[in-house]
N, C-alpha and C positions, 0 to 999 in steps of 0.2 A: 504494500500500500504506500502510497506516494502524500507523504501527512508535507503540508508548507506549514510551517512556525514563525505568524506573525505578528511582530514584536514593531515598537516603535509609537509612530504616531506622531500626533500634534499637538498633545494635551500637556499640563504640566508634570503630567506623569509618566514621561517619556523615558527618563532613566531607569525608573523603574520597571518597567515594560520592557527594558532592550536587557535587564538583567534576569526577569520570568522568562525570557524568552531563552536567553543562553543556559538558565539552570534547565529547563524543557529540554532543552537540544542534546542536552548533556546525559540526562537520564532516559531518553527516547532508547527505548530494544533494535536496535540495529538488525538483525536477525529478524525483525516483523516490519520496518519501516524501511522505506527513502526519503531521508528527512533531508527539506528545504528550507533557510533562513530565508523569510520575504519579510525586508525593513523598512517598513513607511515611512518616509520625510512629509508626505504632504499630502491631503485629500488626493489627490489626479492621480496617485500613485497606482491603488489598492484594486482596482477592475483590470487593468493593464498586467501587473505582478501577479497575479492570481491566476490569469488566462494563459498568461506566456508559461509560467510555471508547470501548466496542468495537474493538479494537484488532487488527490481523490478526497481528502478531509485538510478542511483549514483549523489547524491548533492556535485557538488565540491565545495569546501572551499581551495582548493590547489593554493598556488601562484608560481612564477617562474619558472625557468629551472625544467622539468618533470613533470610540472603540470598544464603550461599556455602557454607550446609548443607547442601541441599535440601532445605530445606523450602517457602521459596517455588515452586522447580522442581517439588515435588510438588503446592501447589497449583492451579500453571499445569496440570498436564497434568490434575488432577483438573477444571478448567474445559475443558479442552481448548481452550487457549491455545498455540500457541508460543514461544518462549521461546531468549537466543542461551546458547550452551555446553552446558556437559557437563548430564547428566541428573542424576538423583537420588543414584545410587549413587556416583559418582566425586567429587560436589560433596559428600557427605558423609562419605567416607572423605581428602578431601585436608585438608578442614576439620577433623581430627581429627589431629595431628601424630603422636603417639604411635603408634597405629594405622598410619597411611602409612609411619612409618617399619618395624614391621612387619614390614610387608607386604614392602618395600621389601629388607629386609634379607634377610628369606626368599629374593626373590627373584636375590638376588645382588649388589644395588646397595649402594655404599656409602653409607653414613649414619654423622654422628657415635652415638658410644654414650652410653649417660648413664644418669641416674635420672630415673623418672614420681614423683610424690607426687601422692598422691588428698586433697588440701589439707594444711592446717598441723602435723598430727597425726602427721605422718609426716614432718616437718620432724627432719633428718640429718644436722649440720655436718660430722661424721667422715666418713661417708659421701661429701660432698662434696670431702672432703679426699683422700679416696682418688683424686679424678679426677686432682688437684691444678690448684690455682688460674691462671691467672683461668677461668672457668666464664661460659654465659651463662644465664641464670635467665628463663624467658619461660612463659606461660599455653599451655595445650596446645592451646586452639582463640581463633583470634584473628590478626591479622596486622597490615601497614603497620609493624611494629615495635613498636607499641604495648604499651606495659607489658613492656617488653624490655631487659635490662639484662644489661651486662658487669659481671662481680662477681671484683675484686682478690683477696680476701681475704676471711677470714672473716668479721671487721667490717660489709664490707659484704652479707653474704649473706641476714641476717635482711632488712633493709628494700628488698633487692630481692623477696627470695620474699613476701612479705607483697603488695607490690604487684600482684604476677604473680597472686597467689591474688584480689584483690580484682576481677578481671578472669574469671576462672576455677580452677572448683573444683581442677584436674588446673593439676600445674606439672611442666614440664621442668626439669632439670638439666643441660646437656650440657657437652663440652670446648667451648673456644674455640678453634679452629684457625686458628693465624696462615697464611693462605695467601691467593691472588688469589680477591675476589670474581666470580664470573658469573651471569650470567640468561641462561636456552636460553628464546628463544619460538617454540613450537610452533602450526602454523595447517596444519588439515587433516593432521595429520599429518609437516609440511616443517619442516624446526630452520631459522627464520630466524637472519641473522649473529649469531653471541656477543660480546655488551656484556660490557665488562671494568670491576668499580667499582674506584674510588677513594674513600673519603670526604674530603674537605677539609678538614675544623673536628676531629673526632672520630674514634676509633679504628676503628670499625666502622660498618655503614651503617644507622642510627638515621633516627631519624624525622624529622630535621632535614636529615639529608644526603637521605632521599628527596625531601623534598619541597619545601624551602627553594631555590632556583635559585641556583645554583651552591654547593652543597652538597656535593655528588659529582660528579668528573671519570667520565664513562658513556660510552665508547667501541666502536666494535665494537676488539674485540683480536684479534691474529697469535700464533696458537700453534702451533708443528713437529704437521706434519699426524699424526704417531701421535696426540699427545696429543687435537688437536680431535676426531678419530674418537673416543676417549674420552668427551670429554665429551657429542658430540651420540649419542654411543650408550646414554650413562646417563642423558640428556634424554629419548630414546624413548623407553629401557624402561620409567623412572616412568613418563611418559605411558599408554603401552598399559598396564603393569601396572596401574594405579590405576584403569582406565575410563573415562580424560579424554575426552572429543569438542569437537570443534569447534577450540577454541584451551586452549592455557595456557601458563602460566612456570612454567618449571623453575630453581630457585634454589641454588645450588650454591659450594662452596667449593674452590679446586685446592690442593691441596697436596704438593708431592713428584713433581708427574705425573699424581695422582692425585683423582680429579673424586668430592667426598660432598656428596652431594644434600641440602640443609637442608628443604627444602620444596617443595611441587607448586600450585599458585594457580590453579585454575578461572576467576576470574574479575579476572585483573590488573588494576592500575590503568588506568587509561585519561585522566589527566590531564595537562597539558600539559609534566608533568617526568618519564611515566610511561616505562618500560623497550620495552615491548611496541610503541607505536607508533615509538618509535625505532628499535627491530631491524626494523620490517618497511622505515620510510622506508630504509635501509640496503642491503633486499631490493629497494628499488625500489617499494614502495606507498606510497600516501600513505593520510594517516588518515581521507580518504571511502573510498578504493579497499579498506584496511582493511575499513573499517565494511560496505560492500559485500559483500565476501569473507565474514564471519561470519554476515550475514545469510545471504545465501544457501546457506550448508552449514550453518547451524543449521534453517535450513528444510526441508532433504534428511535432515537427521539426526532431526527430530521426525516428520516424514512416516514415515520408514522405522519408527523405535519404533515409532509407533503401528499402523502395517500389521501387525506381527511379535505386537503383541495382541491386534488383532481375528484373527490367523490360531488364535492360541493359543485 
């Protein structure tokens, strides 16, 4: 099988993506693939590299805007490409925080509460004063931590939102809930084991602690079984409610017993300090066996789509 591994993009998560991309390439079974690097610089790229390629399944390694939206995912199926993870709609509404959240809420699930600003203009220090301080100030579509800032005081809140806004139009406001970090990775459906963060250097888990090796102490964690039934049951429900397929993490904050979901990730990292192949090694996969597993149920899940539109 002829898998293309693409990595890149144009988002501010570009490093990151070209490093999911190299640790993919690295643990792909050579013995069951011909594995292709296609590295996107630029929207015009990705129809072109894909064709020329011929390639039987597109492994994405892509993070952020154009590549966790679905819009690449809409490209793929308009070539009638394959392609691993969720589809169009799940990769677009998880890419959208405000929205998910939602969704999310509607649905029963906890999520912090906050304020959306539709950029500067709408810029509210009382308002934020009302949550009362510290607050975290982040871009409403965007991840890795990137342009994400814990904000003390008011002082600091102009030149975090400002930042947030130079990333994305739409900026969250939310509380800061002191409680234990967790990541649920979801695969097929199965809550592999719950990694409990720590950060090391910094208060919260920042960009430094993600990806810096030894940054963050990242463990699976022992939680009194009501509680973990908790959390892997608010791990589902985003999942199913939001349309996830294939794989995702579920990013979540415990506090009090009580598991609020901060965000839903279609297409996790996948680099060598990443959450997701930790929880599976945990499960007992390794990160071909991994790699393996997504192929093959992103294969069963694009097959079935497309069946269910020609029936249409």
């Amino acid at each position: 099988m002829r898998i293309g591994v693409i990595m890149g993009g144009i988002s501010s998560e570009r490093e990151v993506s070209l490093q999911t991309g190299q640790e993919m390439i690295k643990h792909l079974d050579r013995n069951r693939y011909e594995v292709i690097a296609i590295v996107i610089d630029q929207r015009a790229d990705l129809i072109g590299q894909v064709q020329q390629a011929g390639i039987d399944l597109a492994l994405l390694a892509l993070h952020g805007q154009y590549g966790e939206d679905g819009t690449v995912q809409g490209a793929l199926d308009i070539l009638g490409v394959p392609y691993t993870g969720s589809g169009v709609l799940a990769s677009s509404l998880c890419m959208n925080k405000q929205l998910s959240k939602m969704l999310l809420k509607a649905g029963g699930v906890n999520t912090p509460a906050g304020l959306c600003w539709q950029g500067m203009d709408d810029y509210n220090p009382q308002a934020v004063a009302a949550l009362d301080f510290p607050v975290i100030a982040k871009p409403n579509m965007g991840g890795s931590s990137i342009g994400i800032q814990l904000v003390h005081n008011e002082q600091e809140l102009l030149p975090a939102v400002q930042e947030a806004s130079r990333l994305d139009q739409a900026i969250l406001i939310e509380p800061y809930i002191r409680g234990t970090e967790l990541t649920c990775s979801i695969v097929d459906g199965e809550v592999f084991p719950i990694i409990g963060i720590r950060s090391v250097h910094s208060e919260w888990f920042d960009y430094k602690a993600k990806y810096e090796t030894g940054g963050a102490e990242e463990t699976v964690i022992q939680l009194p079984p009501h509680v973990e039934q908790r959390v892997r049951d608010a791990a589902l429900a985003s999942y199913r409610m939001l349309q996830c397929k294939v794989y995702a993490r579920v990013d979540m904050i415990l506090y009090q017993d009580i598991p609020y979901v901060l965000e839903v990730n279609t297409l996790p990292g996948m680099t060598a300090n990443s959450l997701l192949p930790k929880s599976a090694a945990a499960a007992g996969l390794s990160f071909t066996q991994l790699l393996d597993r997504i192929i093959s149920s992103s294969l069963h899940e694009r097959k079935q789509e497309w069946e269910m539109v020609q029936y249409v």
